[in-house]
Z-matrix of the N, CA and C atoms (Angstrom, degrees):
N
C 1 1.440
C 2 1.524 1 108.08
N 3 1.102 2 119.83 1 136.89
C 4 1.339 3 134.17 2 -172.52
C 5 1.652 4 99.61 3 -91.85
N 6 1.969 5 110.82 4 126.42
C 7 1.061 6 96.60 5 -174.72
C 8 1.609 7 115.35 6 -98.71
N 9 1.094 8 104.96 7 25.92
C 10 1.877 9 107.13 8 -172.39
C 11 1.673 10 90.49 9 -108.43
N 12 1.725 11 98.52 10 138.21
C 13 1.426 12 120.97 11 161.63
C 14 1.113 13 107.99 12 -33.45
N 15 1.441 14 118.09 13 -65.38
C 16 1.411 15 123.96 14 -124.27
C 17 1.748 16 98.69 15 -142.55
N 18 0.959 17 133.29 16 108.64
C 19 2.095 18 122.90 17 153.29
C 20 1.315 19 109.39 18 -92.28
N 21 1.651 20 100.92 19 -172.43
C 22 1.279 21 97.71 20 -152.25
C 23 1.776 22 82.81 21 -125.94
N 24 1.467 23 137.59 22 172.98
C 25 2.092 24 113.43 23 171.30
C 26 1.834 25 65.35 24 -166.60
N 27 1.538 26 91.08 25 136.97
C 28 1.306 27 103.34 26 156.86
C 29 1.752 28 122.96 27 -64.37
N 30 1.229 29 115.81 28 156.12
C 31 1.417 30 128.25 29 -151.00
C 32 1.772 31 91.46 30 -109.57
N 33 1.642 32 119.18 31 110.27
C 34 0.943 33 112.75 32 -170.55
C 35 1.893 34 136.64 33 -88.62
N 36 1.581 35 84.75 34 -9.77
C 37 1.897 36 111.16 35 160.76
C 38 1.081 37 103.13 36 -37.86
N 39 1.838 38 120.85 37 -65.82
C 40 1.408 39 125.48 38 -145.15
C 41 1.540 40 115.47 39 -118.56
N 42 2.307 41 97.08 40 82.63
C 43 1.530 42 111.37 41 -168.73
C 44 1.909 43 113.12 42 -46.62
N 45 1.462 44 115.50 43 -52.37
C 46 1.044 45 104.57 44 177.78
C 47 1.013 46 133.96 45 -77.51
N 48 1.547 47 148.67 46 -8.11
C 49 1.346 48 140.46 47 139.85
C 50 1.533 49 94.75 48 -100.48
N 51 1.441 50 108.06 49 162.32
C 52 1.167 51 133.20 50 165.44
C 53 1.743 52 107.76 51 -98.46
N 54 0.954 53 110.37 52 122.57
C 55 1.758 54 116.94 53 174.81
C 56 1.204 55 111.57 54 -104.52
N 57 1.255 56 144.58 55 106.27
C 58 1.817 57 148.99 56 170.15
C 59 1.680 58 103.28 57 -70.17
N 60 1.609 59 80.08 58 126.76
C 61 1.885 60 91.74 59 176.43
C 62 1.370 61 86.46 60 -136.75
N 63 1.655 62 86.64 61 150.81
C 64 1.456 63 105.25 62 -173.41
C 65 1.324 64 109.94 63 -87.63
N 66 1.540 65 104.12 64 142.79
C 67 1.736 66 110.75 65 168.40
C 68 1.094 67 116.56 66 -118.50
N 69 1.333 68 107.29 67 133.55
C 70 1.607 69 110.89 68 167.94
C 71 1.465 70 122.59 69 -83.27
N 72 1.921 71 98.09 70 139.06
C 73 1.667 72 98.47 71 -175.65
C 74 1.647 73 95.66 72 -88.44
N 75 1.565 74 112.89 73 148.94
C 76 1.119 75 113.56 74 -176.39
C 77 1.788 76 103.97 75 -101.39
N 78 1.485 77 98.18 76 122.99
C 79 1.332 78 97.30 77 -154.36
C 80 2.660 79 96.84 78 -102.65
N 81 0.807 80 74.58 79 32.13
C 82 1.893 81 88.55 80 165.69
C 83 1.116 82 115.98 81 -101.35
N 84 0.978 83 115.97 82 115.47
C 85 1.924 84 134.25 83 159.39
C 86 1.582 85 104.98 84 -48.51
N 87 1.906 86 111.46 85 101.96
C 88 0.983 87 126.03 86 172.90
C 89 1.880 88 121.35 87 -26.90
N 90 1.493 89 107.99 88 -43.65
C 91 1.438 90 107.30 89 -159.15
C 92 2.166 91 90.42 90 -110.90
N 93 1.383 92 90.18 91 139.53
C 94 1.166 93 114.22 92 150.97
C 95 1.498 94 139.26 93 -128.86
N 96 1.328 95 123.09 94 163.84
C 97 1.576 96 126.62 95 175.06
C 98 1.067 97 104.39 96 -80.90
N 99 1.417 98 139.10 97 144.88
C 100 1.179 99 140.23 98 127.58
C 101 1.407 100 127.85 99 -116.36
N 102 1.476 101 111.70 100 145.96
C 103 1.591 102 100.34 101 176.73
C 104 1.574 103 112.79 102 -147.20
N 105 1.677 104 107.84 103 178.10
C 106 1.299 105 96.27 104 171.45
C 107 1.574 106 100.35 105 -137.98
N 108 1.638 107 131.30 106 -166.21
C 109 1.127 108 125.37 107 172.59
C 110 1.624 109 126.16 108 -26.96
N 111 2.057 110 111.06 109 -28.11
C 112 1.435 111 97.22 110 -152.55
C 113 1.439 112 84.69 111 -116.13
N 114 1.186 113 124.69 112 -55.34
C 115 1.701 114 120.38 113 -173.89
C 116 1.265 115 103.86 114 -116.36
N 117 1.977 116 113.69 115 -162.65
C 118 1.359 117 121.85 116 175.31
C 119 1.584 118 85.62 117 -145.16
N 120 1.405 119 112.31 118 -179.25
C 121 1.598 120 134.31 119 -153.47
C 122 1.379 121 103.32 120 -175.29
N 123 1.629 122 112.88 121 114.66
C 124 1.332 123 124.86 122 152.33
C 125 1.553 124 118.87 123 -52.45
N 126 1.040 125 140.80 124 128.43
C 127 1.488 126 133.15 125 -177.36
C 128 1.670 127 102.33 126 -159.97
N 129 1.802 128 99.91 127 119.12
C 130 1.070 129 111.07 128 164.80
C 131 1.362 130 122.84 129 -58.15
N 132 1.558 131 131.61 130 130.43
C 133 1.300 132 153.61 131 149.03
C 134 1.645 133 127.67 132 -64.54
N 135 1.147 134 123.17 133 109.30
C 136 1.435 135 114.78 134 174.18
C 137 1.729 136 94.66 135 -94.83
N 138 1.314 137 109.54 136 -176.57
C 139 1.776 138 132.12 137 -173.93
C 140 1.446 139 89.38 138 -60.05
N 141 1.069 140 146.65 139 -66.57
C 142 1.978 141 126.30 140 -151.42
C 143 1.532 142 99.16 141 -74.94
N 144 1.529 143 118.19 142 -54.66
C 145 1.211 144 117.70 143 -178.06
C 146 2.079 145 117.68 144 -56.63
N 147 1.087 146 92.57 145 -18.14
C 148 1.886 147 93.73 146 174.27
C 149 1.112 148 103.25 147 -101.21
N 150 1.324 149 129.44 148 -40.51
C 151 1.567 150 112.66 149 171.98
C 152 1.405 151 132.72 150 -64.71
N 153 1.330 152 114.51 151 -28.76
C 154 1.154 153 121.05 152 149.83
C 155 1.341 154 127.62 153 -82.66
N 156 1.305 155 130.53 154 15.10
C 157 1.353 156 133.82 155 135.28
C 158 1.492 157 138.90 156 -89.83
N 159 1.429 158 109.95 157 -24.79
C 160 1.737 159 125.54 158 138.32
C 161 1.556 160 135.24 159 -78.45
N 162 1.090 161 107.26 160 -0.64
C 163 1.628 162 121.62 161 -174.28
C 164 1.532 163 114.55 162 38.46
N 165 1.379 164 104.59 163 30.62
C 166 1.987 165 106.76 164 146.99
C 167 1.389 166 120.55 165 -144.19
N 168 1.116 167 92.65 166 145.44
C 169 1.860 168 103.43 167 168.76
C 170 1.487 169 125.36 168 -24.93
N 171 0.923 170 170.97 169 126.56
C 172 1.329 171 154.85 170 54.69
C 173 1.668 172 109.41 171 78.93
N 174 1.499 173 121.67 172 -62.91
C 175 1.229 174 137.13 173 175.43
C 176 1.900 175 101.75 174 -66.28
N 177 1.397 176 121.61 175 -55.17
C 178 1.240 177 124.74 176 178.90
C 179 1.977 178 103.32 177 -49.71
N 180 1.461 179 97.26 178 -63.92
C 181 1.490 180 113.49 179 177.65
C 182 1.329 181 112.48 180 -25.11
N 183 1.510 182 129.00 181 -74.93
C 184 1.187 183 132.35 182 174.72
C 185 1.760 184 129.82 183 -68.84
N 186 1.270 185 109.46 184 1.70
C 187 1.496 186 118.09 185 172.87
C 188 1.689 187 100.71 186 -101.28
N 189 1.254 188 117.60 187 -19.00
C 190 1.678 189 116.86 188 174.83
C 191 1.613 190 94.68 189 -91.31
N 192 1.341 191 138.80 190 -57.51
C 193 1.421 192 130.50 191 153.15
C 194 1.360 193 119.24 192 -1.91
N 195 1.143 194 108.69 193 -73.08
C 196 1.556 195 104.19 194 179.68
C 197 1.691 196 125.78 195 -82.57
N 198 1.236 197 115.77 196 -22.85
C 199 1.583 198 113.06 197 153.50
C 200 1.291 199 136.42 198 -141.50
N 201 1.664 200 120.78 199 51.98
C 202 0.909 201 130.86 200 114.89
C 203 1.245 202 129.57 201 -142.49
N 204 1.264 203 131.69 202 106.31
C 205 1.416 204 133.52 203 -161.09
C 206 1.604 205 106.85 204 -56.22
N 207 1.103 206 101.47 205 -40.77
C 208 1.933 207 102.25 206 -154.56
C 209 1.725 208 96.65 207 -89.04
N 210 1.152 209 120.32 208 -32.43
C 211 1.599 210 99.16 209 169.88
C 212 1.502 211 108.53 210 -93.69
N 213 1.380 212 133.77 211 28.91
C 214 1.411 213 142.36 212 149.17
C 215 1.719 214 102.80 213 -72.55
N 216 1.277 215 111.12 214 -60.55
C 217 1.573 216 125.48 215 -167.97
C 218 1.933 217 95.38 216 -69.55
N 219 1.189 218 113.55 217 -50.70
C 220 1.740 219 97.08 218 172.26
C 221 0.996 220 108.64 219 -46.81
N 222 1.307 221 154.56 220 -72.42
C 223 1.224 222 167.97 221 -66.37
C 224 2.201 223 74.81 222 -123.14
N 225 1.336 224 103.75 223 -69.09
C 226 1.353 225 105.70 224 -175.91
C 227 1.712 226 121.30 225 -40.91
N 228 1.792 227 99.79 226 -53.41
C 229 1.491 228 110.02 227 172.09
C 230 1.368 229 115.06 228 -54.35
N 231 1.255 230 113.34 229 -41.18
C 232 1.845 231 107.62 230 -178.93
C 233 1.296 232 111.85 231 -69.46
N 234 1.072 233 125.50 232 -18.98
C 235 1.768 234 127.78 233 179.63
C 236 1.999 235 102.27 234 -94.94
N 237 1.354 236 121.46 235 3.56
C 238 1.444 237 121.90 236 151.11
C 239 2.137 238 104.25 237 -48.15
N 240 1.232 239 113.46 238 159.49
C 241 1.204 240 140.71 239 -172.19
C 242 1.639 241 110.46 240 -19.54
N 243 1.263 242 80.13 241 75.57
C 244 1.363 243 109.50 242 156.73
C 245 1.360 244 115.24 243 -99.71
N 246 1.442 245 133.49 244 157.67
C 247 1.077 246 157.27 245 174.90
C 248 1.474 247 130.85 246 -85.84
N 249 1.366 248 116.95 247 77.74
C 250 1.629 249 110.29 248 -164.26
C 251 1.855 250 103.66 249 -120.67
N 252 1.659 251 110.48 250 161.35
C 253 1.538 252 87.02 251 152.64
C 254 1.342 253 124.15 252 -115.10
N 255 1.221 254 138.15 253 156.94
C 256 1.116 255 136.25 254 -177.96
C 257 1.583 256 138.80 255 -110.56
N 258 0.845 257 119.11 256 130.03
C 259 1.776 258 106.70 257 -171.34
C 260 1.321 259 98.26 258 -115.87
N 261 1.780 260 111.13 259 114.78
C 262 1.542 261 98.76 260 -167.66
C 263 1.890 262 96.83 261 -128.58
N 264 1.493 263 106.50 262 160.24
C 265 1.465 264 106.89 263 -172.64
C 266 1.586 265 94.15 264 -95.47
N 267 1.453 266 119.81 265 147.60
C 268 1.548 267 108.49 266 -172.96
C 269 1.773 268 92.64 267 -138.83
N 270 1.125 269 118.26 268 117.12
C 271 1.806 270 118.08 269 158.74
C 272 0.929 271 105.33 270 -123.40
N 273 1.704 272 91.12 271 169.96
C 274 1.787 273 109.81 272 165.93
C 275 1.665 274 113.71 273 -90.48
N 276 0.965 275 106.57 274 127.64
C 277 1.574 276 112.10 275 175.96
C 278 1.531 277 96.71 276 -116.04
N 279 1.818 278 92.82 277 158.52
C 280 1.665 279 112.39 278 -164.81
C 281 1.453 280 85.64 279 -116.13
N 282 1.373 281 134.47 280 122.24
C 283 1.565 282 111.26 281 140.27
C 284 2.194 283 96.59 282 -131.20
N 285 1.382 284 87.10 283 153.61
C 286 1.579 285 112.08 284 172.54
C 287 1.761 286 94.43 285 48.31
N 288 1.247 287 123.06 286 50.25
C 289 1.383 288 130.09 287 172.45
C 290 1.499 289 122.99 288 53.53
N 291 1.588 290 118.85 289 28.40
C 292 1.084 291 144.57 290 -140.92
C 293 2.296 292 97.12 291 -145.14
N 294 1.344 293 123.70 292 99.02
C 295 1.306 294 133.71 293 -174.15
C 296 1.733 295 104.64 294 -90.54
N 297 1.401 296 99.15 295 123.64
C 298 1.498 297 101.04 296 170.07
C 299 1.596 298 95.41 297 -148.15
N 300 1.718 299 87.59 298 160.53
C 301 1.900 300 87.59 299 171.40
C 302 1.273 301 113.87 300 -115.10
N 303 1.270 302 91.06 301 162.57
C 304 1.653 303 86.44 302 -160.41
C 305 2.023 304 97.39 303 -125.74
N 306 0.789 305 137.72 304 159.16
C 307 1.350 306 162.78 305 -173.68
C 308 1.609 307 122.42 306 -134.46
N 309 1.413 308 123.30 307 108.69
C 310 0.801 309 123.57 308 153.08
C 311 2.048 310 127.21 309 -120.70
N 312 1.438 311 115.24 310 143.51
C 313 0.990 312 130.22 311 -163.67
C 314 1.438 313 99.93 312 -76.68
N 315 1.600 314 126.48 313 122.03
C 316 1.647 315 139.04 314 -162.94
C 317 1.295 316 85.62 315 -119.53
N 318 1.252 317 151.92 316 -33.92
C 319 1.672 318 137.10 317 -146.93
C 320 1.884 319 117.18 318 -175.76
N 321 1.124 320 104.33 319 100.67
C 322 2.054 321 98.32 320 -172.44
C 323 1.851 322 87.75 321 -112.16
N 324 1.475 323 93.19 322 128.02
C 325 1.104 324 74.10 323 156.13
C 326 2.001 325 90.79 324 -142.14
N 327 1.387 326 96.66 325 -173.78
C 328 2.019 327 94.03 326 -177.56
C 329 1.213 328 104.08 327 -77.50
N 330 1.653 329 101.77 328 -175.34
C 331 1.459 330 94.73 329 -173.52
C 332 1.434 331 91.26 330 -129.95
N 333 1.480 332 95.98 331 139.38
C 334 1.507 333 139.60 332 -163.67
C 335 1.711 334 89.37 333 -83.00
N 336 0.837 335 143.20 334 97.77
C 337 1.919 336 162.32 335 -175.72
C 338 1.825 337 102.23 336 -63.46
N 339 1.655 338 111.32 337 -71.49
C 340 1.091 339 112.83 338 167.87
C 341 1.558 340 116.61 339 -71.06
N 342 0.791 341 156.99 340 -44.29
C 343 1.546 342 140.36 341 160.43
C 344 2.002 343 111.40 342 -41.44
N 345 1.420 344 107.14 343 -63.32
C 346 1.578 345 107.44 344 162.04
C 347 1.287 346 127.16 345 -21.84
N 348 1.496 347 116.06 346 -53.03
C 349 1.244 348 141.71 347 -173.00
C 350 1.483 349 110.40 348 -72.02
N 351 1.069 350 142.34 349 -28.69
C 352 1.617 351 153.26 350 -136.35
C 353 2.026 352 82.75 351 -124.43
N 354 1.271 353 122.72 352 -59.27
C 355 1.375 354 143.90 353 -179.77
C 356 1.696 355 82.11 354 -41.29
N 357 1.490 356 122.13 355 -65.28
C 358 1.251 357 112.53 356 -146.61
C 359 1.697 358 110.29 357 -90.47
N 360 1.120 359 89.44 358 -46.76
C 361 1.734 360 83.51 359 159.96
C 362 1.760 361 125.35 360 -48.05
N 363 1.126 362 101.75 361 -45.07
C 364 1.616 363 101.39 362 -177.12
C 365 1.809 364 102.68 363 -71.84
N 366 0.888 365 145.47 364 -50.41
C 367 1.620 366 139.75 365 151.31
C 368 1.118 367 122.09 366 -42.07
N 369 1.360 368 118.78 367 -40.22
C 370 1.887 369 98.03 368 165.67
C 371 1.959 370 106.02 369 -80.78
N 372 1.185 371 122.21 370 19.76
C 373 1.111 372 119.92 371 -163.66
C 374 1.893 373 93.05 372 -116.29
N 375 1.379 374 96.42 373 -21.26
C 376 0.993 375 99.74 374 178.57
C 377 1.781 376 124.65 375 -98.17
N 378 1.061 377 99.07 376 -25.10
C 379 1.551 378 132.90 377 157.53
C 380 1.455 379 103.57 378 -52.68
N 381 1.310 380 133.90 379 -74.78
C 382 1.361 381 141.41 380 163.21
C 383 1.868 382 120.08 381 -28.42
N 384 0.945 383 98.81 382 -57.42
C 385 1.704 384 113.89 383 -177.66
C 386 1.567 385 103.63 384 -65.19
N 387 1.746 386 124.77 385 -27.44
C 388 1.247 387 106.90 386 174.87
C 389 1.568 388 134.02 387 -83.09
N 390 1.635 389 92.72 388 -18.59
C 391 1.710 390 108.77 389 -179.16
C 392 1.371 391 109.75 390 -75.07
């Protein structure tokens, strides 16, 4: 992990000067847990899908990183069991002749309660009508 906020990478549009723009290091731990009532699931996180599972930027993230540690680490605890849904891509990958699956997180978004609700009523409604 790179401990600087911010580097500097030359700007490759503009051959005769070089212009430095800043980049942000993205300071989120790629893999997360997720679970629901029956199991849990390791699932990699890229930058939209973690920021919208901590509700800050990336740029904010790494400027609290470097001065203040302990409301960096809240920031993590307050995003504990929360309620999101997820649309995640899941394969099998091979490495060193050794099969695991792997999960990564494509889309979080919250969960919509009244839409949920309408979903579940109409399936037990439908559940009902077959017995």
């Amino acid at each position: 992990m790179i401990n600087k906020a911010q580097m500097t990478f030359p700007c490759p549009f503009d051959f005769p000067q070089y212009s430095l723009l800043p980049c942000v290091c993205l300071y989120v731990p790629p893999l997360a847990n997720i679970a629901d009532y029956g199991d849990n699931q390791w699932v990699t996180c890229f930058q939209e899908s973690a920021e919208a599972i901590l509700g800050q930027n990336a740029a904010y993230l790494g400027q609290l990183k470097d001065s203040n540690e302990a409301a960096f680490e809240e920031i993590f605890q307050q995003a504990n069991f929360h309620t999101f849904i997820f649309r995640n891509r899941v394969k099998l990958e091979t490495y060193n002749d050794e099969s695991r699956i792997k999960a990564t997180v494509m889309e979080v978004k919250p969960v919509d309660h009244k839409e949920y609700s309408k979903r579940l009523i109409m399936n037990i409604r439908k559940m009902a009508a077959t017995q």
